[in-house]
mmJSON file of the N, C-alpha and C atoms, coordinates in Angstrom:
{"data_MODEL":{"atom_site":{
"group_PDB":["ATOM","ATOM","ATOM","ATOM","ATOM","ATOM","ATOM","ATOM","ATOM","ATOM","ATOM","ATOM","ATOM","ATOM","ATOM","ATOM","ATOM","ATOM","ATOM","ATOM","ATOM","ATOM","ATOM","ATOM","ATOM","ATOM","ATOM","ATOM","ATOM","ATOM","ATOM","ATOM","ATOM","ATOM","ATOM","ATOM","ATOM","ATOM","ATOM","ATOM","ATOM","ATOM","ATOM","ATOM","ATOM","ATOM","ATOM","ATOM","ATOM","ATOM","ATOM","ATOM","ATOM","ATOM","ATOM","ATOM","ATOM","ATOM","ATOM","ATOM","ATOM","ATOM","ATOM","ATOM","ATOM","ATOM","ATOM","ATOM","ATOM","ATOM","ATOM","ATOM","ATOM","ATOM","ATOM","ATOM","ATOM","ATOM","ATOM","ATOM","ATOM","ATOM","ATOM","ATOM","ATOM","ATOM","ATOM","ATOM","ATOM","ATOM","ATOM","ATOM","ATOM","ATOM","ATOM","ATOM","ATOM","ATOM","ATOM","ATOM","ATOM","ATOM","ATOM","ATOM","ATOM","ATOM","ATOM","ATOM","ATOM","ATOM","ATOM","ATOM","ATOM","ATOM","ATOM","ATOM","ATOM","ATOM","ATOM","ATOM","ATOM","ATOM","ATOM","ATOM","ATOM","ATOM","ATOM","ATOM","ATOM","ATOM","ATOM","ATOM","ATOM","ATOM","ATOM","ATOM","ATOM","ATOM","ATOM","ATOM","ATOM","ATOM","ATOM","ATOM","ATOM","ATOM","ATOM","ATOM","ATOM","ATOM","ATOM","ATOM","ATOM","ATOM","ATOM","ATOM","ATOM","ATOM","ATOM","ATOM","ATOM","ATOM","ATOM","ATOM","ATOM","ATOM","ATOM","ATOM","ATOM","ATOM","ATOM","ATOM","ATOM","ATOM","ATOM","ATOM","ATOM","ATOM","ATOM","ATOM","ATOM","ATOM","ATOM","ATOM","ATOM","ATOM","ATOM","ATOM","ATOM","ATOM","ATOM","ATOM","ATOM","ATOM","ATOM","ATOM","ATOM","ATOM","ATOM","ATOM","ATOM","ATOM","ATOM","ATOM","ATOM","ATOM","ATOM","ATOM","ATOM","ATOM","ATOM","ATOM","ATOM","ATOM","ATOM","ATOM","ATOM","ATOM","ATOM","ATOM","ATOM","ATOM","ATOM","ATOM","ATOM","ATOM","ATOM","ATOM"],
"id":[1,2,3,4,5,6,7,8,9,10,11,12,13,14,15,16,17,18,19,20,21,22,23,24,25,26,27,28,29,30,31,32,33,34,35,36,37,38,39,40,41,42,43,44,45,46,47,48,49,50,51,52,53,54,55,56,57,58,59,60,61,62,63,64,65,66,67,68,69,70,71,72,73,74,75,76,77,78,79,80,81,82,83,84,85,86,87,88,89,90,91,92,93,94,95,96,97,98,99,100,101,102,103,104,105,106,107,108,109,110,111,112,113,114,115,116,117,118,119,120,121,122,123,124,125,126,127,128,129,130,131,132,133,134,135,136,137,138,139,140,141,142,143,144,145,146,147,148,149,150,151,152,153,154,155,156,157,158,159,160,161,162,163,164,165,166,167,168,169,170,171,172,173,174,175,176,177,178,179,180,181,182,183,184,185,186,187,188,189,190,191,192,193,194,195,196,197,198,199,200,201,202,203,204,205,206,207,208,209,210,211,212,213,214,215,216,217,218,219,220,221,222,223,224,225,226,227,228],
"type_symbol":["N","C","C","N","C","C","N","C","C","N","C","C","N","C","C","N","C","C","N","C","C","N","C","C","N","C","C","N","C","C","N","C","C","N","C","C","N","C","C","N","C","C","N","C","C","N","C","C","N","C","C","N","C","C","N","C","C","N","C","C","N","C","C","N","C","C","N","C","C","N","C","C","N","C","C","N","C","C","N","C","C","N","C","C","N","C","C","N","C","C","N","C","C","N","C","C","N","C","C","N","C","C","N","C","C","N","C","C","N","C","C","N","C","C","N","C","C","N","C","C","N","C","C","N","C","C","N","C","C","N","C","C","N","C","C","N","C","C","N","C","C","N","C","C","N","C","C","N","C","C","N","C","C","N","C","C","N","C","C","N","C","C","N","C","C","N","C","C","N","C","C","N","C","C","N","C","C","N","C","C","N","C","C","N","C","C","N","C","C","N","C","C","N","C","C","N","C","C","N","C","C","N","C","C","N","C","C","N","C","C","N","C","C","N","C","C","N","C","C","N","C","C","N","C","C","N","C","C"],
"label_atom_id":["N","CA","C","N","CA","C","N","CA","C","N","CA","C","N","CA","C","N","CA","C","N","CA","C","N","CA","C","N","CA","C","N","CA","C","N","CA","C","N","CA","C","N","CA","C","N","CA","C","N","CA","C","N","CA","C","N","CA","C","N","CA","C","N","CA","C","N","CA","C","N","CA","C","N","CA","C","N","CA","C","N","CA","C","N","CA","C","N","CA","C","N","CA","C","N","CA","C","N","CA","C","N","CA","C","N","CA","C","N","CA","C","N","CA","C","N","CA","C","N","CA","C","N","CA","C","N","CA","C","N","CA","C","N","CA","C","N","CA","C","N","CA","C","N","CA","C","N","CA","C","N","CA","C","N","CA","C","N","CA","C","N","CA","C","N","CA","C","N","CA","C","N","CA","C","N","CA","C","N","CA","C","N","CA","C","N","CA","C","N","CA","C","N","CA","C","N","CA","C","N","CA","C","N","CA","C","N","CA","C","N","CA","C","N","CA","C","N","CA","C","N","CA","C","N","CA","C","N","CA","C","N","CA","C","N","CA","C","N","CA","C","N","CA","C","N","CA","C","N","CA","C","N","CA","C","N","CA","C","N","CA","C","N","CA","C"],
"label_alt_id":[null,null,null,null,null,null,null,null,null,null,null,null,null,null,null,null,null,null,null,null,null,null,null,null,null,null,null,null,null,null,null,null,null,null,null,null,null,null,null,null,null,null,null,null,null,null,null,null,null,null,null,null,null,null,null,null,null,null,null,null,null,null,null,null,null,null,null,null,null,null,null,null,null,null,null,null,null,null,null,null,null,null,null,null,null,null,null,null,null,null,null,null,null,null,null,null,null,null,null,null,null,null,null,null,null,null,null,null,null,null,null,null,null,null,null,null,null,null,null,null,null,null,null,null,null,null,null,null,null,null,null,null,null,null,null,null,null,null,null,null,null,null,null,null,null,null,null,null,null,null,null,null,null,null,null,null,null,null,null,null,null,null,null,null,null,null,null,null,null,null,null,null,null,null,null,null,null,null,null,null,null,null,null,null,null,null,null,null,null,null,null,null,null,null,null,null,null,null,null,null,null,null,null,null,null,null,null,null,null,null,null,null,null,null,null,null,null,null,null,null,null,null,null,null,null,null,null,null],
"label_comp_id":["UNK","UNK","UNK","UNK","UNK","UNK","UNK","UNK","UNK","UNK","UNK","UNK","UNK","UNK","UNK","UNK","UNK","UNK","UNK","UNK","UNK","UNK","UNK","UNK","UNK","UNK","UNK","UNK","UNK","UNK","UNK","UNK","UNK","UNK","UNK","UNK","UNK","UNK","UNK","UNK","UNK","UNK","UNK","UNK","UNK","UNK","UNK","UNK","UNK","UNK","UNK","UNK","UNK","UNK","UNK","UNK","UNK","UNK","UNK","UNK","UNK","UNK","UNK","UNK","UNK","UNK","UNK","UNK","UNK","UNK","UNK","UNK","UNK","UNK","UNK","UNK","UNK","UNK","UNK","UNK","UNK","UNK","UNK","UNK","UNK","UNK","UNK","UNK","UNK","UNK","UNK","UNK","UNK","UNK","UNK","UNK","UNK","UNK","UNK","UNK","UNK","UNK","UNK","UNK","UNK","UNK","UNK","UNK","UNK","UNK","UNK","UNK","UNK","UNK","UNK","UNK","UNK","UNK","UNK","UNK","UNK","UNK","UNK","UNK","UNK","UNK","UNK","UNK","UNK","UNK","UNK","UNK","UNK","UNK","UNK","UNK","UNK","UNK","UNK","UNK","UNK","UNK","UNK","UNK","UNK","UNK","UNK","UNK","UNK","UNK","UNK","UNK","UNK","UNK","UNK","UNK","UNK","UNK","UNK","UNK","UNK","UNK","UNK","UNK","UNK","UNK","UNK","UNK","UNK","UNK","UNK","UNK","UNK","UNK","UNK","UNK","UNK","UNK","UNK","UNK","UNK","UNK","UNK","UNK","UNK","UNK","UNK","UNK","UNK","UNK","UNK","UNK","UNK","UNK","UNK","UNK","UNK","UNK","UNK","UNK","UNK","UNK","UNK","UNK","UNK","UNK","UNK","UNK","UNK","UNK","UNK","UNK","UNK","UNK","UNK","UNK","UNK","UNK","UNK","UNK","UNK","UNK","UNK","UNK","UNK","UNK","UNK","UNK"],
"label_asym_id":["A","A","A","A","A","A","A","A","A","A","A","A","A","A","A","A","A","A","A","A","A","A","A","A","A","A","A","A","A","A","A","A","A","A","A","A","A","A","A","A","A","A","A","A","A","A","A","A","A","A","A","A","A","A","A","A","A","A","A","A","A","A","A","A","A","A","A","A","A","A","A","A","A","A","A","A","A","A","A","A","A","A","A","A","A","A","A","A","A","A","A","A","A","A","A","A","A","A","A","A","A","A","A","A","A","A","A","A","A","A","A","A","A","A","A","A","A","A","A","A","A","A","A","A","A","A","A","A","A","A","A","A","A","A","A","A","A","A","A","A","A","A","A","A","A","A","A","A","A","A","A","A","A","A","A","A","A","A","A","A","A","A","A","A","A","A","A","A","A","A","A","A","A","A","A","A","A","A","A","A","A","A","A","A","A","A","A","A","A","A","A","A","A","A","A","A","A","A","A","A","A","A","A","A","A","A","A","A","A","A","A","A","A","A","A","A","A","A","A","A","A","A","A","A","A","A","A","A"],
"label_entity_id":["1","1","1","1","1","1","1","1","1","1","1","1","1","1","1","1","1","1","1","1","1","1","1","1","1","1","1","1","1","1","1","1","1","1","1","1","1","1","1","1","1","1","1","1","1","1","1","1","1","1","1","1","1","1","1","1","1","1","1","1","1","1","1","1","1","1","1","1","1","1","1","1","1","1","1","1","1","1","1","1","1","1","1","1","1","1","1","1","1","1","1","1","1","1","1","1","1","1","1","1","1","1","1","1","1","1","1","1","1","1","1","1","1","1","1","1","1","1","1","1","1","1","1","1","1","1","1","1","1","1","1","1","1","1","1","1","1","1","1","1","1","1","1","1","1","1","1","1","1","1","1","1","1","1","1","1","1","1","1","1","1","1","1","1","1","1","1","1","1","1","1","1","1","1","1","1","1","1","1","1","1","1","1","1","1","1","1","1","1","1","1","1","1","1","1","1","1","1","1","1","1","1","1","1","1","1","1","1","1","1","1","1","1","1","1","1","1","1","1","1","1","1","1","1","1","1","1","1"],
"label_seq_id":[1,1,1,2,2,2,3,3,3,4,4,4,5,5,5,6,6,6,7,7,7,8,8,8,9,9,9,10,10,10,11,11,11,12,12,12,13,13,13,14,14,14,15,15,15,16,16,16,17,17,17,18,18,18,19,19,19,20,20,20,21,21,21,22,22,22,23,23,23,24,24,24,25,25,25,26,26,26,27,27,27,28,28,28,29,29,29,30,30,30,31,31,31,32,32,32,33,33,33,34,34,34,35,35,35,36,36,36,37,37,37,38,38,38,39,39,39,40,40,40,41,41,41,42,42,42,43,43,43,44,44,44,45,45,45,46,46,46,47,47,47,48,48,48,49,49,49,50,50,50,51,51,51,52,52,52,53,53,53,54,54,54,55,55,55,56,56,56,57,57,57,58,58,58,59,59,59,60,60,60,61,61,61,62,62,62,63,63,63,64,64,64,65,65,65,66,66,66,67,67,67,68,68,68,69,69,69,70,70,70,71,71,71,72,72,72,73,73,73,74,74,74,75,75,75,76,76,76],
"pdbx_PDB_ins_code":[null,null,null,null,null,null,null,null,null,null,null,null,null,null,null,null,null,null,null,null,null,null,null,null,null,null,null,null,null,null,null,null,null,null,null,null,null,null,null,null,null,null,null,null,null,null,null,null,null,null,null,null,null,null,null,null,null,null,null,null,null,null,null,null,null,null,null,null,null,null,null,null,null,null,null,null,null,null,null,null,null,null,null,null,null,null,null,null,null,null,null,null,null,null,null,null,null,null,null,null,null,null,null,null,null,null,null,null,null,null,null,null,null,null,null,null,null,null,null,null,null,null,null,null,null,null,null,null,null,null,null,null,null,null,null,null,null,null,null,null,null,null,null,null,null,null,null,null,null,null,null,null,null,null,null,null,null,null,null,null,null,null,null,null,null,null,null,null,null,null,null,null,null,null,null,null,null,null,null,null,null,null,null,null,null,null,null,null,null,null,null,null,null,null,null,null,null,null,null,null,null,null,null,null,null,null,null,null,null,null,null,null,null,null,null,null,null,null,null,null,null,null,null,null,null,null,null,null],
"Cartn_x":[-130.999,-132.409,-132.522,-133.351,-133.345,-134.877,-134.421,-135.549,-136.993,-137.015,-138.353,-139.2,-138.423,-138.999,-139.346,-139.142,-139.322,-141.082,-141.636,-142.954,-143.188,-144.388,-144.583,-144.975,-145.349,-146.316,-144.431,-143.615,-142.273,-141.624,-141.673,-141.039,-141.916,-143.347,-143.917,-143.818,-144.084,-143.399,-142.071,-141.074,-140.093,-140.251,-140.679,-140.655,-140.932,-142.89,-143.026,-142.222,-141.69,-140.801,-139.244,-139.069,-137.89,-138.223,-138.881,-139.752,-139.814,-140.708,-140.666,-139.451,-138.747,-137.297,-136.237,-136.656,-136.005,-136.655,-137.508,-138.411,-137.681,-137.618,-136.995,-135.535,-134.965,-133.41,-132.69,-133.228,-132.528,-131.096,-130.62,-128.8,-128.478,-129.396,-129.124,-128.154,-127.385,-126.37,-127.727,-127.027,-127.461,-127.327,-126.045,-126.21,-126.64,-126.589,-127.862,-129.245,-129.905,-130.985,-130.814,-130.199,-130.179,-130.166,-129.239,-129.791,-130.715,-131.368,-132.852,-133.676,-133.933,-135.53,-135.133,-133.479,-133.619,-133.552,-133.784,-134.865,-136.008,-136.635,-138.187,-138.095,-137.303,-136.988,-136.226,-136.37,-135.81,-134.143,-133.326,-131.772,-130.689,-131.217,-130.727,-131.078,-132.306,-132.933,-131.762,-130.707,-130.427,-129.801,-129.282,-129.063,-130.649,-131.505,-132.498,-133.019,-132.88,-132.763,-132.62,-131.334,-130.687,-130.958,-131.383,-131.346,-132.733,-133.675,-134.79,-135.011,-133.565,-132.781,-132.314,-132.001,-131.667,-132.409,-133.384,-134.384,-135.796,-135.548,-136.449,-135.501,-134.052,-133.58,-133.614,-133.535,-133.628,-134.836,-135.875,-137.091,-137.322,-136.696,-136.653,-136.271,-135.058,-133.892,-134.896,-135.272,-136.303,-136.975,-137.765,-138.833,-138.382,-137.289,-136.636,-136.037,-135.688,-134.75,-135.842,-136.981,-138.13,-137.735,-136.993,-136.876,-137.615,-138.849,-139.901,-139.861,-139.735,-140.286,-141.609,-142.0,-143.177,-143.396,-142.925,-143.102,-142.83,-143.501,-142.516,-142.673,-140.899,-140.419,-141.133,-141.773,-142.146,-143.17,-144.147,-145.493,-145.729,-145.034,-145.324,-146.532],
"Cartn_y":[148.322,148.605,149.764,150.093,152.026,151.249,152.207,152.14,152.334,153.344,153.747,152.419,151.986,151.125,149.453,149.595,148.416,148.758,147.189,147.499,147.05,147.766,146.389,145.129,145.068,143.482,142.783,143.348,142.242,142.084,142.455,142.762,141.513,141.644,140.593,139.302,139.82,137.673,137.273,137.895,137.482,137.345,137.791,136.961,135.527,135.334,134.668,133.076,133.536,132.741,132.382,133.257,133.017,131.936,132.569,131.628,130.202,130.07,128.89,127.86,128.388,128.052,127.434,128.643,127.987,126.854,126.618,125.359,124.302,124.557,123.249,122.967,123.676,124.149,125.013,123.901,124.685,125.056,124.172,124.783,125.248,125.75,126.555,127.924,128.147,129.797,131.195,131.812,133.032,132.798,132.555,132.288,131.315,130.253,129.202,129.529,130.389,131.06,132.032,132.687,133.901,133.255,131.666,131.055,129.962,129.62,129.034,129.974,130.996,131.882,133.611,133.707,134.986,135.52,134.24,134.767,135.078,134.496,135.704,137.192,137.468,139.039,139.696,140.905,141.559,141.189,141.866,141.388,141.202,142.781,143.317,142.907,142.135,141.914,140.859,140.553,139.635,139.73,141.11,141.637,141.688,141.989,142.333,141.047,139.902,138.346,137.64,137.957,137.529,138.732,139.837,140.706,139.842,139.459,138.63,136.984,136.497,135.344,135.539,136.658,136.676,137.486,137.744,138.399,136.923,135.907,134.726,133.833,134.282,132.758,133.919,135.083,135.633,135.534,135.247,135.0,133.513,132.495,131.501,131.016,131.589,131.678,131.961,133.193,133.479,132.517,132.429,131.22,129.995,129.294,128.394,128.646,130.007,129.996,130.935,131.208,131.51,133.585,133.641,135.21,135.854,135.611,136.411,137.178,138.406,139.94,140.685,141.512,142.192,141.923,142.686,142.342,141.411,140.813,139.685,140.647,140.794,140.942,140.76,139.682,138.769,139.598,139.616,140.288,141.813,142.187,143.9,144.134],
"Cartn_z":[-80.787,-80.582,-79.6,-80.118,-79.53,-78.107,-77.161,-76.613,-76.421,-77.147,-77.643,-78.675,-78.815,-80.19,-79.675,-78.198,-77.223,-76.979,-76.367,-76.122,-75.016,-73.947,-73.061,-73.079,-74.327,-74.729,-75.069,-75.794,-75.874,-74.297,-73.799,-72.55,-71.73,-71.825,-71.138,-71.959,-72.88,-74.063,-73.84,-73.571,-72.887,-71.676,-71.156,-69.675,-69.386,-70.237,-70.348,-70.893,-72.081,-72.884,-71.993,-71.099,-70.922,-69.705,-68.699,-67.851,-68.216,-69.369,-69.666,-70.058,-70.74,-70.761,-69.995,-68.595,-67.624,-66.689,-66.853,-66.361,-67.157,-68.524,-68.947,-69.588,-68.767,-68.805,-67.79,-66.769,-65.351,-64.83,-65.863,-65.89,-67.242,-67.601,-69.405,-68.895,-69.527,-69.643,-70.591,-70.24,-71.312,-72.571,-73.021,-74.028,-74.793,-73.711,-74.562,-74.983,-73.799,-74.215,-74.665,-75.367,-76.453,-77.938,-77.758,-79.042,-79.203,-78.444,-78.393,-78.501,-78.009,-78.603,-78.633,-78.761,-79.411,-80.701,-81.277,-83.062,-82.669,-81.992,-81.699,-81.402,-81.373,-80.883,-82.1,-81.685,-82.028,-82.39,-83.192,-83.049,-82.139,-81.602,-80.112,-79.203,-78.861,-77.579,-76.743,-77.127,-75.993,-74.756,-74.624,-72.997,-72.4,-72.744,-72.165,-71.71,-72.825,-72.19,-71.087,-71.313,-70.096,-69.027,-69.282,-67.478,-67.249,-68.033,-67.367,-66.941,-67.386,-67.049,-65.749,-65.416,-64.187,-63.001,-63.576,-62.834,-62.283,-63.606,-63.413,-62.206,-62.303,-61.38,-59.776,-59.925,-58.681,-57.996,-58.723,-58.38,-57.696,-58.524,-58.116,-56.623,-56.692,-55.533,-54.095,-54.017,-52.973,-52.419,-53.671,-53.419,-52.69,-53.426,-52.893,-51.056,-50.622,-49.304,-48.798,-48.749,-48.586,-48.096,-49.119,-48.584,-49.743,-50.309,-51.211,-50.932,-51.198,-50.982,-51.307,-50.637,-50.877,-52.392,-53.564,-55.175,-56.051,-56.605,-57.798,-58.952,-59.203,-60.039,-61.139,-61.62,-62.73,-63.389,-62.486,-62.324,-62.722,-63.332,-63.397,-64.477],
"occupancy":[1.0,1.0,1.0,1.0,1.0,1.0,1.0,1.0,1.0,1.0,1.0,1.0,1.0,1.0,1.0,1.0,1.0,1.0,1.0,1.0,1.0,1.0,1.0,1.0,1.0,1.0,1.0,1.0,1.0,1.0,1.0,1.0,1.0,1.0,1.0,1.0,1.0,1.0,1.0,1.0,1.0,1.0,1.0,1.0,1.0,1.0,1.0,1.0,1.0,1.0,1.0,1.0,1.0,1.0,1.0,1.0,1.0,1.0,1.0,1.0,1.0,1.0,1.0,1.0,1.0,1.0,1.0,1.0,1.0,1.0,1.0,1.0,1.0,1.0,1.0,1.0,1.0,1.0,1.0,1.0,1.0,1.0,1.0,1.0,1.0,1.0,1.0,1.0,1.0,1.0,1.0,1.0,1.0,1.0,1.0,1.0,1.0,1.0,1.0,1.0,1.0,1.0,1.0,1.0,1.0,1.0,1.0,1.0,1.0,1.0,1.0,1.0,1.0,1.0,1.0,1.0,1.0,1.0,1.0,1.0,1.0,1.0,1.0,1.0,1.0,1.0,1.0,1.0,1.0,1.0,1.0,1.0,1.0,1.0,1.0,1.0,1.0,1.0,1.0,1.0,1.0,1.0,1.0,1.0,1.0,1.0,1.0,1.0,1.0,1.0,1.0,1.0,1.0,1.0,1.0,1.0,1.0,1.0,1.0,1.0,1.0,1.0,1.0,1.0,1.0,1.0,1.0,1.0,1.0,1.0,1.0,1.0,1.0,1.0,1.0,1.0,1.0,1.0,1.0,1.0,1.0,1.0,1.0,1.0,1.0,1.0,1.0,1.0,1.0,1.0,1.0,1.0,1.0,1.0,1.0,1.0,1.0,1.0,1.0,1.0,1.0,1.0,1.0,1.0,1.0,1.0,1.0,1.0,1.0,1.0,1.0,1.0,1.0,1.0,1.0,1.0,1.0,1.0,1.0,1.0,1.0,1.0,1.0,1.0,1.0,1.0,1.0,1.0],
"B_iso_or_equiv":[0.0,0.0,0.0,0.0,0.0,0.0,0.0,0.0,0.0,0.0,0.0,0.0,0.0,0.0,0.0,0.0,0.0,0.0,0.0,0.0,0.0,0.0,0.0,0.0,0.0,0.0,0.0,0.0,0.0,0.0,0.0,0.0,0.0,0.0,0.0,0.0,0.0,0.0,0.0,0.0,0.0,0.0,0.0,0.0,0.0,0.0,0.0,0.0,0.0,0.0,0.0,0.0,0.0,0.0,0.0,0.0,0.0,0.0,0.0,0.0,0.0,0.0,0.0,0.0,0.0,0.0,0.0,0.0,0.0,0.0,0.0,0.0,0.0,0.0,0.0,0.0,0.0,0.0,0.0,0.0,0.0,0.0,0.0,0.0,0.0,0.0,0.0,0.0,0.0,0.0,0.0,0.0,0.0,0.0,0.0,0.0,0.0,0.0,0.0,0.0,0.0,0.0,0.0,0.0,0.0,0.0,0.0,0.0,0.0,0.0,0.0,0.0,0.0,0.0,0.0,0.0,0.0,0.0,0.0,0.0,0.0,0.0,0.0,0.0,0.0,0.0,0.0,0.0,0.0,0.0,0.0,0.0,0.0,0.0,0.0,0.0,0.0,0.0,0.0,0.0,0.0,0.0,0.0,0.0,0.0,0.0,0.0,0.0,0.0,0.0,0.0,0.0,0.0,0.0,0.0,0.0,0.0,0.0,0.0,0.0,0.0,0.0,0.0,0.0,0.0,0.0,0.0,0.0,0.0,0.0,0.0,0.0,0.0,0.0,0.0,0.0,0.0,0.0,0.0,0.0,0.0,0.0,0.0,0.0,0.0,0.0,0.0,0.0,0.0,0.0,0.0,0.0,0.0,0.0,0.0,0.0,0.0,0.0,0.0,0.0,0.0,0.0,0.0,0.0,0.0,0.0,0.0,0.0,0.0,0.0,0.0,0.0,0.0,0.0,0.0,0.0,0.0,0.0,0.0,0.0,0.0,0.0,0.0,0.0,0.0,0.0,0.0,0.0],
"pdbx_formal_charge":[null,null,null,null,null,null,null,null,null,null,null,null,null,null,null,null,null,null,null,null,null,null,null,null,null,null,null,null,null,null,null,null,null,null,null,null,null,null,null,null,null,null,null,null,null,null,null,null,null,null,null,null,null,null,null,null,null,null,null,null,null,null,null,null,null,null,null,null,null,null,null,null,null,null,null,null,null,null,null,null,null,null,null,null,null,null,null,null,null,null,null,null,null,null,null,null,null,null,null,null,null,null,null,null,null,null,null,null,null,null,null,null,null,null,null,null,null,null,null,null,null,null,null,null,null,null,null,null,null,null,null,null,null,null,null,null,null,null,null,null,null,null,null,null,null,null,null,null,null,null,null,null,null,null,null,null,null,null,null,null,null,null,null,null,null,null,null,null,null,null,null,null,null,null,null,null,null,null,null,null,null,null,null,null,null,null,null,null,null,null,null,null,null,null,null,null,null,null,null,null,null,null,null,null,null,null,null,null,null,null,null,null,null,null,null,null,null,null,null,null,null,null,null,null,null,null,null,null],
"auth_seq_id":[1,1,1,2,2,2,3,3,3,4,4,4,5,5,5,6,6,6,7,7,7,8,8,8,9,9,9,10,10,10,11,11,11,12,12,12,13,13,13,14,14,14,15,15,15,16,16,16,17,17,17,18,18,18,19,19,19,20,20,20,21,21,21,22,22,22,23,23,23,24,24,24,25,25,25,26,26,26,27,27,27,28,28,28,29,29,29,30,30,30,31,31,31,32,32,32,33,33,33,34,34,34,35,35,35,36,36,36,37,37,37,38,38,38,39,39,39,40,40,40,41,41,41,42,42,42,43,43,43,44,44,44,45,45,45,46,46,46,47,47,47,48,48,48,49,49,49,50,50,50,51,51,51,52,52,52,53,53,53,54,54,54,55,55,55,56,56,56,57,57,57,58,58,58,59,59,59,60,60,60,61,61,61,62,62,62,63,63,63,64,64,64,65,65,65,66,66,66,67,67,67,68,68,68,69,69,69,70,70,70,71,71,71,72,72,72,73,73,73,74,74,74,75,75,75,76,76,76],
"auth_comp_id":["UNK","UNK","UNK","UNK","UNK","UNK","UNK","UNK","UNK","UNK","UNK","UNK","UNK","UNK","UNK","UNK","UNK","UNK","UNK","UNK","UNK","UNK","UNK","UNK","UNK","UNK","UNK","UNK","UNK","UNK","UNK","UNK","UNK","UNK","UNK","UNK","UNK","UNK","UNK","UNK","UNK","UNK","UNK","UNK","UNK","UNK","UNK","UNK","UNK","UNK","UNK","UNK","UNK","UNK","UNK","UNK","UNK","UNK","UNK","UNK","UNK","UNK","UNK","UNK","UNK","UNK","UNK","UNK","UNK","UNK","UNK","UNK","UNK","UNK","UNK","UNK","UNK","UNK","UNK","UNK","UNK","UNK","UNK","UNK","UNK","UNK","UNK","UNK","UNK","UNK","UNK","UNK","UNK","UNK","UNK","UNK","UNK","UNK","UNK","UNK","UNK","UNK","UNK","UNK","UNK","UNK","UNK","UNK","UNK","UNK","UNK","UNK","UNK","UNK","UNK","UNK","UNK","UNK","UNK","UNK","UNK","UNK","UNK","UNK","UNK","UNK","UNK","UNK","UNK","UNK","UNK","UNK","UNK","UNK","UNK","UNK","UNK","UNK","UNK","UNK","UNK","UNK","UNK","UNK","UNK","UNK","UNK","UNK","UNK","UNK","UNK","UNK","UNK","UNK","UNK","UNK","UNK","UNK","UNK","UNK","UNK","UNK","UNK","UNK","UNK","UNK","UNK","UNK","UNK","UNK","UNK","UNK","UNK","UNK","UNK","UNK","UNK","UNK","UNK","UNK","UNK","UNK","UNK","UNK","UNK","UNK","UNK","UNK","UNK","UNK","UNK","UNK","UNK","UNK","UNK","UNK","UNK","UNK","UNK","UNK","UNK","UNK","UNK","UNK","UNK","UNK","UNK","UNK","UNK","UNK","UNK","UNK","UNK","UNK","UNK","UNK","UNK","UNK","UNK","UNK","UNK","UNK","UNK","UNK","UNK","UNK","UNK","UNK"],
"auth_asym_id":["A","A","A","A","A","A","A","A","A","A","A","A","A","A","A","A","A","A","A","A","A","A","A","A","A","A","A","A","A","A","A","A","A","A","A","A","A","A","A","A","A","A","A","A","A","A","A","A","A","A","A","A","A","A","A","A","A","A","A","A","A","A","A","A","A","A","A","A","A","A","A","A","A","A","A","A","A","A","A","A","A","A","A","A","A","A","A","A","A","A","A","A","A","A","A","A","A","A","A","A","A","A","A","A","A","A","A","A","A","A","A","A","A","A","A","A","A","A","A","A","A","A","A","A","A","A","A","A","A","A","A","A","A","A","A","A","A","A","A","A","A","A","A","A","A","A","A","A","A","A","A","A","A","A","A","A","A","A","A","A","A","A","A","A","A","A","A","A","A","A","A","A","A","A","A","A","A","A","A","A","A","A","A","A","A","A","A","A","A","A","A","A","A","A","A","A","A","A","A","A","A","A","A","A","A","A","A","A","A","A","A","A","A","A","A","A","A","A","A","A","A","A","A","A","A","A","A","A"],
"auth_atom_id":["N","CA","C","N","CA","C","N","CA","C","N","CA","C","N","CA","C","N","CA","C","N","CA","C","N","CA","C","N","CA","C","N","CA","C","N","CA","C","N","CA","C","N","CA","C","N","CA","C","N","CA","C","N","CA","C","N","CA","C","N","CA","C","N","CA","C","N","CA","C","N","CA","C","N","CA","C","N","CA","C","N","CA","C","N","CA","C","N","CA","C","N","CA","C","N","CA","C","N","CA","C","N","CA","C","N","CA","C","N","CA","C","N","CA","C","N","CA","C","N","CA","C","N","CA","C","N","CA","C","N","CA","C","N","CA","C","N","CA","C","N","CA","C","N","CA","C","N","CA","C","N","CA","C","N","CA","C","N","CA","C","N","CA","C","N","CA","C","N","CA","C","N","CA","C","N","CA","C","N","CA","C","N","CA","C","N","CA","C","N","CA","C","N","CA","C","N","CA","C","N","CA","C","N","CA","C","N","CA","C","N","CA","C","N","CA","C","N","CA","C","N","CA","C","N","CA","C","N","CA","C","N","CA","C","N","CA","C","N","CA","C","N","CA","C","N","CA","C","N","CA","C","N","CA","C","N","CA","C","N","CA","C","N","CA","C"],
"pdbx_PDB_model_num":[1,1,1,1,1,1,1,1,1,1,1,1,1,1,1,1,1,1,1,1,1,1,1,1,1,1,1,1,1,1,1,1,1,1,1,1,1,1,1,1,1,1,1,1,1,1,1,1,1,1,1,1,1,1,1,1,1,1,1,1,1,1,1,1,1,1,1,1,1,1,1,1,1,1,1,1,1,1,1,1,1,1,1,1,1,1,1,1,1,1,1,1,1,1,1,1,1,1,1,1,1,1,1,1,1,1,1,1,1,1,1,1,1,1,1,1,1,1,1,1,1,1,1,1,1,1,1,1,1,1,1,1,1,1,1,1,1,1,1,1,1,1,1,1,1,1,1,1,1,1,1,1,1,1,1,1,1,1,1,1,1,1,1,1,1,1,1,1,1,1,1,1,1,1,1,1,1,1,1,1,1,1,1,1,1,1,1,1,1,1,1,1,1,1,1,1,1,1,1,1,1,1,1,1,1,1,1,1,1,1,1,1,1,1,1,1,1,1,1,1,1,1,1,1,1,1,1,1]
}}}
């Protein structure tokens, strides 16, 4: 998947989706979630998956040891 051909509306449904995911699969791998909801995507999308797999547990992490930073990630 070429980049150009990415959108911001998929970029935010994955977040969303992945988000949700990890709420109910808090010790799920990448590749578990690349094969739970990366048929909604595109073919290619599943690095991009997981960089928001790990952008959702870095988010988490903060939250949890209270070092939030000025931006959430999440939120763009």
């Amino acid at each position: 998947m070429r980049f150009r051909e990415d959108s911001p509306e998929d970029l935010a449904r994955a977040r969303a989706e992945v988000a949700v995911w990890r709420d109910q699969h808090p010790a799920g791998t990448g590749e578990e979630l690349v094969a739970a909801i990366g048929g909604r995507f595109h073919r290619d999308y599943g690095p991009v998956l997981r960089a928001v797999l790990f952008a959702v547990d870095r988010h988490h992490a903060r939250k949890v040891t209270g070092a939030v930073g000025t931006a959430d990630p999440l939120r763009r």
